[in-house]
C-alpha angles and dihedrals in degrees: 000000000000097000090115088052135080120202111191116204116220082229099057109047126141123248090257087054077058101058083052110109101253114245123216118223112192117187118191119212105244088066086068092047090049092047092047095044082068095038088065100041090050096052098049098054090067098039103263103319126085107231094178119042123241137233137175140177134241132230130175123111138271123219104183110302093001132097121180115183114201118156139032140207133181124247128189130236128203133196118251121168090354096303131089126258132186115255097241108183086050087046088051094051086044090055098036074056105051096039082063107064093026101044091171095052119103124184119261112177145295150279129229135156128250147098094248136017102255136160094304096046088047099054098041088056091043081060086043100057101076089073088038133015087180097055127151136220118216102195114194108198102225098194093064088053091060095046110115083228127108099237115200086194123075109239083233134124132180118211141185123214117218136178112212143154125245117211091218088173147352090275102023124086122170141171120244129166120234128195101204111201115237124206106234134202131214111237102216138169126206104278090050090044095061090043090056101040090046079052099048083051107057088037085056099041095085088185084054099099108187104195116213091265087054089047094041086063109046078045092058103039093043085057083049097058098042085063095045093059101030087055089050091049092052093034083057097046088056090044094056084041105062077030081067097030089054086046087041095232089137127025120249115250099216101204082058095039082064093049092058093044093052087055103056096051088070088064121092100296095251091155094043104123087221081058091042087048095048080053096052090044081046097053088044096062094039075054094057089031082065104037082050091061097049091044090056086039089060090049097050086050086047101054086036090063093040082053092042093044089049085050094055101038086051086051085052095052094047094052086048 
């Protein structure tokens, strides 16, 4: 399946990939709970197995040598001629999207699941490399996720495509396409740092026995916590979006301006006039409540200086 394709090892790189400027992946955290938060649901709408495969692309930014991922959106493929392609004019409208609200995001690659870039790995990124020559290709290996054991290390792999050519003899020159594996970092900040390192620890710890209870319930709060994020991260976006829409820096979409505002009426009906009306009843009988209070007020001081004046004009008389 893979004989048309070479995968380099960092490990194992000759002495003129050495001489190759090193490039720095960093890959931030919220990109695997966003992949894994498609991964589930798409899982679970076909009962545990993924009849259809998943991609996804990649945006962040590059500065020279270095490459930070940071978010992550889906794209669709489609079958034509019996191999996958990437839905382009869906993955336009995704990007045009997503350009909008994160000016300063480029796209950077894509995801895909699988042990080993293959055909199908090697096409898509050949259609991907108009919006990217330098695209990479984030590969989660599927069957280590499944595995029953506890892996301190992630089942994912960075990799370059390149299109080089090989210099096979003195007279012969071809073309081959090469997938170069490239070392990655997790850019993580303190709170995902203790919760990795409290993971790693238990995952090393081989005396450490978590029974099912113990694992039901990282499970549940670490799904918990994807959704959390990944609803802050989407309430945000909408936020910057209607933020642009009201500057006019982009232009409403009205079809999506609905949606949003669909969805809010569903929230605690804060802007309903019957709720505007209960807070104006409210403020008037906090109104009265207060008016109530000074009025008695008056009337303790009142009584205080009748009771004040009887007391003095009693001492006068006495001294009389």
């Amino acid at each position: 399946m893979y004989s048309n394709l070479s995968i380099n090892n960092p490990s194992e790189r000759t002495l003129e990939d050495e001489e190759l400027p090193n490039t720095i992946v960093s890959l931030h955290p919220l990109v695997l709970l966003i992949i894994s938060d498609y991964y589930m649901k798409h899982r679970s709408q076909v009962n545990g197995s993924l009849v259809h495969p998943i991609a996804g692309a990649l945006f962040g930014n590059q500065d020279d040598d270095k490459i930070m991922i940071e978010n992550a959106l889906e794209i669709r493929l489609i079958k034509s001629k019996s191999m996958l392609k990437v839905d382009e004019t869906y993955f336009q409208l995704r990007l045009e999207q997503l350009k909008a609200v994160f000016t300063n995001y480029n796209f950077i690659g894509w995801f895909f699941f699988g042990s080993l870039p293959g055909k199908i790995e090697a096409k898509i990124h050949r259609q991907l490399l108009k919006y990217n020559q330098n695209a990479l290709l984030l590969l989660i290996d599927i069957i280590s996720l499944a595995s029953s054991k506890i892996n301190t290390k992630l089942p994912i792999k960075i990799y370059k495509f390149c299109l080089e050519e090989s210099l096979l003899s003195s007279e012969n020159y071809r073309a081959k396409d090469i997938f170069i594996e490239e070392d990655y970092q997790l850019n993580i900040g303190e709170a995902e740092a203790v919760i990795i390192d409290y993971m790693s620890k238990i995952a090393g710890d081989t005396e450490n026995k978590i029974n099912n209870r113990e694992s039901e319930i990282i499970a549940d709060l670490l799904i918990q916590i994807n959704v959390i994020k990944v609803l802050q991260q989407r309430i945000e976006i909408l936020k910057k979006y209607l933020i642009d829409v009201k500057t006019g820096i982009v232009s409403g979409d009205p079809n999506l301006l609905r949606q949003i505002a669909s969805l809010c009426s569903h929230f605690p009906t804060t802007q309903n006039n019957d709720f505007q009306d209960l807070q104006t009843e409210y403020n008037y009988a906090l109104l009265i409540n207060h008016l109530s209070l000074i009025t008695k007020s008056f009337g303790v001081m009142k009584d205080l200086f009748y009771k004040h004046k009887i007391i003095r004009n009693n001492s006068n008389k006495s001294k009389d």
